[in-house]
PAKOLDREN-748783 format. One record per residue (C-alpha): x, y, z. Coordinates in steps of 0.02 Angstrom, whole numbers, padded with zeros to 5 digits, always signed. Layout:
<pts>
XYZ/...
</pts>
This chain:
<pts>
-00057+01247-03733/-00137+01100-03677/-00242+01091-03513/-00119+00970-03437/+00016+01023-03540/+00191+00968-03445/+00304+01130-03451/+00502+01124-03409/+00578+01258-03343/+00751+01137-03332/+00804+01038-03460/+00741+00864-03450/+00903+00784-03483/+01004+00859-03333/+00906+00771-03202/+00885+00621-03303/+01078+00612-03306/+01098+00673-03145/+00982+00513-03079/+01071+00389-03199/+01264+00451-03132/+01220+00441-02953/+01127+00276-02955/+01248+00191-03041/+01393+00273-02906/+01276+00210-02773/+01286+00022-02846/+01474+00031-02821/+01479+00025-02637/+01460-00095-02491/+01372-00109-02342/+01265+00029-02219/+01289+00178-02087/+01161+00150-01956/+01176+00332-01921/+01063+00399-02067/+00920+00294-02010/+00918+00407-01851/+00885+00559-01980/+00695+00573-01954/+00601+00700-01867/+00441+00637-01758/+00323+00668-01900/+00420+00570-02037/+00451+00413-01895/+00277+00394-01845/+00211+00390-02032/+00344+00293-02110/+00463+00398-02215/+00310+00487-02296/+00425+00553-02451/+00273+00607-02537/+00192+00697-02403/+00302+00784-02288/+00359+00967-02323/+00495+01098-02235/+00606+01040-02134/+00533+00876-02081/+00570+00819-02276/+00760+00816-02240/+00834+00661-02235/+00674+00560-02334/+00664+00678-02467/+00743+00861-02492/+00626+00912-02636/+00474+00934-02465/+00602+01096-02428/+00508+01183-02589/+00333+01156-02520/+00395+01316-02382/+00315+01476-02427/+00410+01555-02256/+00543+01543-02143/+00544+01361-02030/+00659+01322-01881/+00657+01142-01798/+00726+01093-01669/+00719+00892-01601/+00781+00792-01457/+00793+00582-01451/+00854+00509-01304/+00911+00319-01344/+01005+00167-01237/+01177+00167-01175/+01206+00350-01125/+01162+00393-01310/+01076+00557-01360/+01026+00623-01512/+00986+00814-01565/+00913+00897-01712/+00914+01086-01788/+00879+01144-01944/+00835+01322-02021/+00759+01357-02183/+00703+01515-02290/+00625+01541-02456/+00712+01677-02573/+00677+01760-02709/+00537+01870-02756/+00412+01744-02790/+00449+01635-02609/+00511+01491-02726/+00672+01445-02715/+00711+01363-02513/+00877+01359-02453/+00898+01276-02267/+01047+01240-02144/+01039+01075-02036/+01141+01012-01877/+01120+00828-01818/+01243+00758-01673/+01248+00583-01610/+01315+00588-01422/+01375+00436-01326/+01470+00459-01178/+01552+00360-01012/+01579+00195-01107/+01708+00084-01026/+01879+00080-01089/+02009-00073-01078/+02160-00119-01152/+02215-00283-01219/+02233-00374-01072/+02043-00324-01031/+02091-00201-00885/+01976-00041-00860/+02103+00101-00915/+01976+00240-00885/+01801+00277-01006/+01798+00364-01191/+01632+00439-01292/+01594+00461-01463/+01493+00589-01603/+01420+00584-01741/+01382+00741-01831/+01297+00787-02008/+01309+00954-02059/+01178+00983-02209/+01164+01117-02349/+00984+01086-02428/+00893+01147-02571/+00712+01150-02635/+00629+01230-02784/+00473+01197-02921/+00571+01134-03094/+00406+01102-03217/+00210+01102-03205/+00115+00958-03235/-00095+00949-03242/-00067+01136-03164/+00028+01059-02999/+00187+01104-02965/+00329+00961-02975/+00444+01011-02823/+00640+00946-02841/+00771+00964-02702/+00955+00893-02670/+01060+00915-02499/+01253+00909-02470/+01292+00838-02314/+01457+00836-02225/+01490+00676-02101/+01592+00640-01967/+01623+00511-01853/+01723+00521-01667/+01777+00374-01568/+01890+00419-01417/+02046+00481-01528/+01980+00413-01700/+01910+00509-01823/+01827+00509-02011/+01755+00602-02127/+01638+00601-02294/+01523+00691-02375/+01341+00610-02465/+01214+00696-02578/+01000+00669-02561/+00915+00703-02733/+00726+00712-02737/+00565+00727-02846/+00378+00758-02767/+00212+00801-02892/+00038+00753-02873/-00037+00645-03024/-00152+00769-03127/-00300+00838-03019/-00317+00673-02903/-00284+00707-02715/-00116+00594-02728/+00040+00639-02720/+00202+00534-02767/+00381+00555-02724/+00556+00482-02768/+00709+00501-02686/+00871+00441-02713/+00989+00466-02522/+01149+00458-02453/+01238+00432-02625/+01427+00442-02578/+01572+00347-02538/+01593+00288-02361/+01710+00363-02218/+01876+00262-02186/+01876+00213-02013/+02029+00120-01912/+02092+00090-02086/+01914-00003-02143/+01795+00109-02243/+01607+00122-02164/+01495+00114-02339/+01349+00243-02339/+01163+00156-02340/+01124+00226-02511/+00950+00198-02525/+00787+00214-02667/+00637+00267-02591/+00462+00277-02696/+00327+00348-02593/+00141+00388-02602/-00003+00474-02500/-00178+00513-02554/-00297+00601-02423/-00477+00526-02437/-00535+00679-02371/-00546+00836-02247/-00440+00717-02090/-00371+00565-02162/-00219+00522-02255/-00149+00335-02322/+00027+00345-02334/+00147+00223-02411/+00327+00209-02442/+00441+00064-02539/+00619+00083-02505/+00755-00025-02558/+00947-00010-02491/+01032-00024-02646/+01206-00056-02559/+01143-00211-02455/+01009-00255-02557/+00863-00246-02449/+00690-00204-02487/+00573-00109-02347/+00385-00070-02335/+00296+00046-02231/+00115+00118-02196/+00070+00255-02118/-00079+00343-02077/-00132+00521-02026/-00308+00553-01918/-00325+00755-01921/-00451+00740-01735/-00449+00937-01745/-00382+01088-01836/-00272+01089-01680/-00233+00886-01634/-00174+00764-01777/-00147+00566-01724/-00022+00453-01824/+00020+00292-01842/+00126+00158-01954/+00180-00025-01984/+00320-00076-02085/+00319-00252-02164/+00466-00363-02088/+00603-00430-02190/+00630-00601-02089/+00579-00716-01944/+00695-00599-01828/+00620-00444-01886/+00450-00474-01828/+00394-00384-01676/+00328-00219-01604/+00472-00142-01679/+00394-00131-01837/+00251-00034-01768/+00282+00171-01723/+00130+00280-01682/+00129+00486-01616/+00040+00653-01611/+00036+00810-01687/+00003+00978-01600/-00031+01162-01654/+00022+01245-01503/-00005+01423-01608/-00025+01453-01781/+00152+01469-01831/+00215+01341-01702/+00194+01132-01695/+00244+01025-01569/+00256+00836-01639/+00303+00673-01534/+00330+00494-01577/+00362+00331-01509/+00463+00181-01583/+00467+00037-01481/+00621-00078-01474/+00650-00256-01531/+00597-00386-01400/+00808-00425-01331/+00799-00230-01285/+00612-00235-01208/+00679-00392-01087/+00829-00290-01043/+00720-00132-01004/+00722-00023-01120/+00529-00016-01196/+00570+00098-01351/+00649+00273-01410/+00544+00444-01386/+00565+00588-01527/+00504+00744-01501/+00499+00899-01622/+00477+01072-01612/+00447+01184-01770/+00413+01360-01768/+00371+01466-01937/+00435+01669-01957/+00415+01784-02096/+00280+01782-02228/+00165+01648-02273/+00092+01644-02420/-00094+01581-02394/-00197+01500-02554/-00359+01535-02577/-00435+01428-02685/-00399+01220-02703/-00305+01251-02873/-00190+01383-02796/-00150+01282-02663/-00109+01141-02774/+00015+01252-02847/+00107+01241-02693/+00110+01044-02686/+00057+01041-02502/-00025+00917-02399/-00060+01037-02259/-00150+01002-02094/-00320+01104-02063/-00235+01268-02011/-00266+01366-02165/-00080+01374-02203/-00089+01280-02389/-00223+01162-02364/-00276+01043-02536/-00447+01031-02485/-00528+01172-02399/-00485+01330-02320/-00510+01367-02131/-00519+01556-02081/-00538+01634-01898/-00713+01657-01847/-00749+01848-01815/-00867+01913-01723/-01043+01920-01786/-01053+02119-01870/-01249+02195-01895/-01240+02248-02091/-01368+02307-02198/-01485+02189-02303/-01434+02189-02488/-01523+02115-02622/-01446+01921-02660/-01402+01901-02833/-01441+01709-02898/-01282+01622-02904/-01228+01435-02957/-01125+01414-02832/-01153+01408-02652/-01032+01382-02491/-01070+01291-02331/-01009+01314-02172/-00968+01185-02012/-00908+01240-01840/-00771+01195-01743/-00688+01259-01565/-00561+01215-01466/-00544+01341-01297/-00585+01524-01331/-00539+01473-01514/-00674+01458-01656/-00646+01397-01823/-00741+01363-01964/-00734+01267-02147/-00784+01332-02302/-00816+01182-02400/-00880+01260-02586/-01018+01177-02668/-01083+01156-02835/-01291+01169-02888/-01354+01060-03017/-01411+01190-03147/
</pts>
């Protein structure tokens, strides 16, 4: 077989008309949910969807088919405070099965709170207060479907249940996320499609609430050992809206990433520091992360006093990891990993031991050679193995 040869291990023509059925439901429908756009974690606001980059957890909601790039057990957990009394929480769980570490299957739990809003009748007399939830309840689903230029192509789908509370109103519907995520032959991009919230809308007060089924294309290519370019077209197929974003990832230290992104506005009103969103990363341990972002309001809610929304994420990792060690074995994986040695693309960072006496041994000529560069952050030391090739 061919060096790049492009193996199946699905049929091609069940996804193809698995795509073409749920597109062409999704062009049926009507107008958008503004809850979904409140189903990000901190890392996938502050880079801008990122549907080709982000893995675990932090994929749902962008682009399910991230859940595959797991080799262990993930929880998450994520709290977003927001105007009016409004709060918004976040937990997920995920585990690989399987003999291999594959196959992901993972469990998610989002709630929209708003409480103590004032309640009047027709004549406009206060007749007490009333709150209202939002909930999605998600059953996700991630595993490698072919091989292509020796990378794995990753493909996940999630069921989600929603439902919607107002005082003594209720609804209820369920939507589908279907998504693809490869990297292009042996060049350090990845792409990523996704096709979310395909379903028919929840019938509110005797009006139906359409879902915003949207298309989102996405790309990110790391230019190296700290930097990646991320960037995501979207388009809401339901109201007919195209979106842009850029995003960008700084990796300071193994332990510290900075992000930022901009997405293009659609209109005059649109224009703003809402379109901007910037956070951090941090590696509080190797199998826990600590992310935060900020999103700043439009400029009506900035005069009023509210400067912007904070996100912040917690993700922990349990069970076995499985840890490449070489730059083709980790693009097996199709991971865009930070520099914690945990499925990195582009090198591999180990613990630094300390330095053992051992007896001198005769060095055999060899073509290849490695190189190493320090780094340490508190009683921590790291170092990269960057290999390196000799001219013969």
């Amino acid at each position: 077989m061919a060096k790049h040869a492009f193996t199946w291990r699905l049929p091609p023509f069940v996804l193809t008309a698995g795509f073409i059925f749920c597109s062409s439901w999704a062009l049926g429908q009507g107008t958008t949910d503004a809850l979904f756009k409140l189903e990000r974690t901190a890392l996938s606001a502050s880079l801008g969807d990122g549907a080709a980059y982000l893995q675990g957890l932090h994929a749902l909601g962008v682009n399910p088919a991230g859940l595959a790039a797991n080799r262990s057990g993930e929880f998450l957990a994520q709290y977003r405070p927001l105007i009016l009394n409004t709060n918004l929480t976040l937990m997920g769980v995920s585990h690989p099965i399987g003999a291999a570490k594959r196959t992901n299957l993972g469990l998610s739990y989002l709630s929209l709170d708003s409480s103590n809003f004032d309640k009047r009748d027709e004549t406009g007399r206060s007749v007490g207060s009333f709150k209202s939830r939002d909930q999605i309840i998600g059953l996700h689903g991630g595993w490698p479907i072919a091989i292509s230029g020796g990378a794995d192509v990753l493909f996940g789908m999630s069921f989600k249940i929603v439902k919607k509370e107002v005082d003594t109103y209720n609804a209820s519907t369920t939507a589908m996320d279907f998504g693809l995520r490869g990297f292009l032959g042996r060049r350090p991009l990845a792409l990523g499609v996704a096709l979310t919230n395909v379903g028919r809308g929840a019938v509110f007060v005797k009006q139906e609430v359409p879902l915003p089924t949207t298309l989102v294309f996405s790309g990110a290519y790391q230019t190296g050992t700290a930097l990646t370019a991320l960037v995501s077209v979207s388009r809401n197929i339901r109201e007919r809206i195209n979106d842009m974003t850029a995003g960008m990832l700084y990796q300071v230290t193994p332990l510290l990433s900075l992000r930022g992104r901009y997405s293009l506005p659609q209109g005059a009103l649109s224009q703003g520091v809402q379109n901007l969103g910037a956070g951090f990363g941090f590696r509080v341990s190797p199998g826990m992360a600590f992310d935060y972002a900020f999103q700043p309001y439009e400029r009506a809610l900035q005069n009023a006093g509210y400067a912007g929304s904070h996100i912040i994420t917690l993700t922990t990792k349990f069970g076995h990891q499985a840890r490449p060690s070489s730059y083709h074995r980790s693009r097996q994986t199709g991971t865009f990993n930070d520099r914690t040695g945990e499925g990195s693309n582009f090198f591999t960072i180990k613990r630094r031991e300390p330095a053992q006496e051992k007896p001198k041994k005769e060095e055999k000529p060899s073509k290849k050679k490695k190189t190493e560069s320090y780094y340490k952050s508190g009683s921590q030391e790291w170092f990269i193995i960057v290999p390196q090739t000799e001219n013969p």
